[in-house]
C-alpha positions in Angstrom: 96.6 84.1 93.9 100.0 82.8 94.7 102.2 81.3 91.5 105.8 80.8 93.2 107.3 83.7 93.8 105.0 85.9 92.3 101.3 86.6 93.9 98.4 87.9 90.8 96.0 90.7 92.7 94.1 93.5 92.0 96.3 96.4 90.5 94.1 99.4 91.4 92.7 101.3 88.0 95.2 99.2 85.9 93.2 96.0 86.2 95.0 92.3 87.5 98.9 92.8 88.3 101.5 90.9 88.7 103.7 91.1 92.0 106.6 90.3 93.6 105.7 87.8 96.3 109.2 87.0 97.0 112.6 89.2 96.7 114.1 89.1 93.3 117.7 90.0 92.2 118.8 92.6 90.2 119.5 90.4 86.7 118.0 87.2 87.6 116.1 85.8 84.9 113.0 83.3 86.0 110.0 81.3 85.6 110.3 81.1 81.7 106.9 81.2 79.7 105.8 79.3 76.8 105.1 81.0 73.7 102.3 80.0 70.7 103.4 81.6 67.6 100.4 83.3 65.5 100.6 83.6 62.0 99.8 86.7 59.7 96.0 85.2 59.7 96.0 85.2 63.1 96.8 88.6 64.3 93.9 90.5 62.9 91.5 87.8 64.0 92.8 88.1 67.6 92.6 91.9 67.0 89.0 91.7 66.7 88.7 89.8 69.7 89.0 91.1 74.0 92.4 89.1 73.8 93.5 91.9 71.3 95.7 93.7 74.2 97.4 90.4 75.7 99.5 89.1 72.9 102.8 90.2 72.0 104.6 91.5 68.8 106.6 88.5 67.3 110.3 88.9 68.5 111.4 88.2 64.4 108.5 88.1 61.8 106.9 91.5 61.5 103.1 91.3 61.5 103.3 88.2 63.6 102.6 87.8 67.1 102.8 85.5 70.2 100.7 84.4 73.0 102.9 84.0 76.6 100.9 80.8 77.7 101.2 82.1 81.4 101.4 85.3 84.1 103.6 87.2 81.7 100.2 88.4 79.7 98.9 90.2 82.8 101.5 92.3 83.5 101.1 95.8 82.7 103.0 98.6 81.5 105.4 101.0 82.9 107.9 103.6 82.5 110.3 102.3 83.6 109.6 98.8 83.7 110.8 96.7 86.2 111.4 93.6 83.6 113.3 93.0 80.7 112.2 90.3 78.4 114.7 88.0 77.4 113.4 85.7 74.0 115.0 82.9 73.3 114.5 80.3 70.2 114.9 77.0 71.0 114.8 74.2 67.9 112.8 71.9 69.6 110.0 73.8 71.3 110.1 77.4 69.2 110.1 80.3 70.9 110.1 80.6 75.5 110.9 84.0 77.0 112.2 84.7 80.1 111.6 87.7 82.1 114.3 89.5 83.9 114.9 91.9 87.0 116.0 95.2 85.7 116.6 96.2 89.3 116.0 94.6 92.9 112.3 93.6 93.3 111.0 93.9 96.9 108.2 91.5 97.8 105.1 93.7 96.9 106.8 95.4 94.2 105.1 94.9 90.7 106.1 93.5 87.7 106.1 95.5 84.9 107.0 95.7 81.2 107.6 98.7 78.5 104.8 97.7 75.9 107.0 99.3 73.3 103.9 100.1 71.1 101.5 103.1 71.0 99.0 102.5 74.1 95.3 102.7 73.6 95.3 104.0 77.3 96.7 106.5 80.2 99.2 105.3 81.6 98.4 104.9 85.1 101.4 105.2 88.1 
């Protein structure tokens, strides 16, 4: 399934991926995703749930999380990634993050991320 530049397909043993569908530049930051801020009641009750490994840590409130209300939640990990995650704060409509190219992303190439937490899986290259 196309979504702009970016095609969601089978990512062999990993699942869904997210890929490059498009060239993308070395820095360019795009296609920012909406975030829904959980609360310290939330978290363990999404941790007992199969959404338990597609939220994120909060960017500022320890035991807090965040749900990306988009593709960003299917990308998978890697060492290294080929994203940086870039969270902003905006008064208005909380928190948005936008995804950046760490290096040059060839159409096919796919999008990852560093989960920067212990994984409850091998990582797969």
């Amino acid at each position: 399934m196309r979504i702009g530049r970016l095609e969601i397909r089978p990512a062999g043993r990993k699942g869904l991926g997210v890929f490059a569908a498009e060239p993308i530049a070395a820095g360019e930051t795009f296609d920012p995703q909406p975030v829904f801020e959980l609360d310290l009641g939330d978290v363990p009750r999404i941790e007992a749930t199969r959404f338990r490994h597609h939220y994120f840590a909060h960017p500022e409130l320890d035991g807090h999380g965040v749900v990306v209300l988009g593709w960003l939640t299917l990308v998978n990990h890697g060492v290294p990634p080929t994203l940086e995650l870039d969270w902003r704060h905006d008064a208005a409509i909380g928190w948005v993050v936008l995804p950046r190219a760490r290096h040059d992303l060839a159409p096919g190439t796919e999008l990852t991320i560093d989960y920067n937490c212990p994984l409850w899986f091998e990582p797969v290259a």
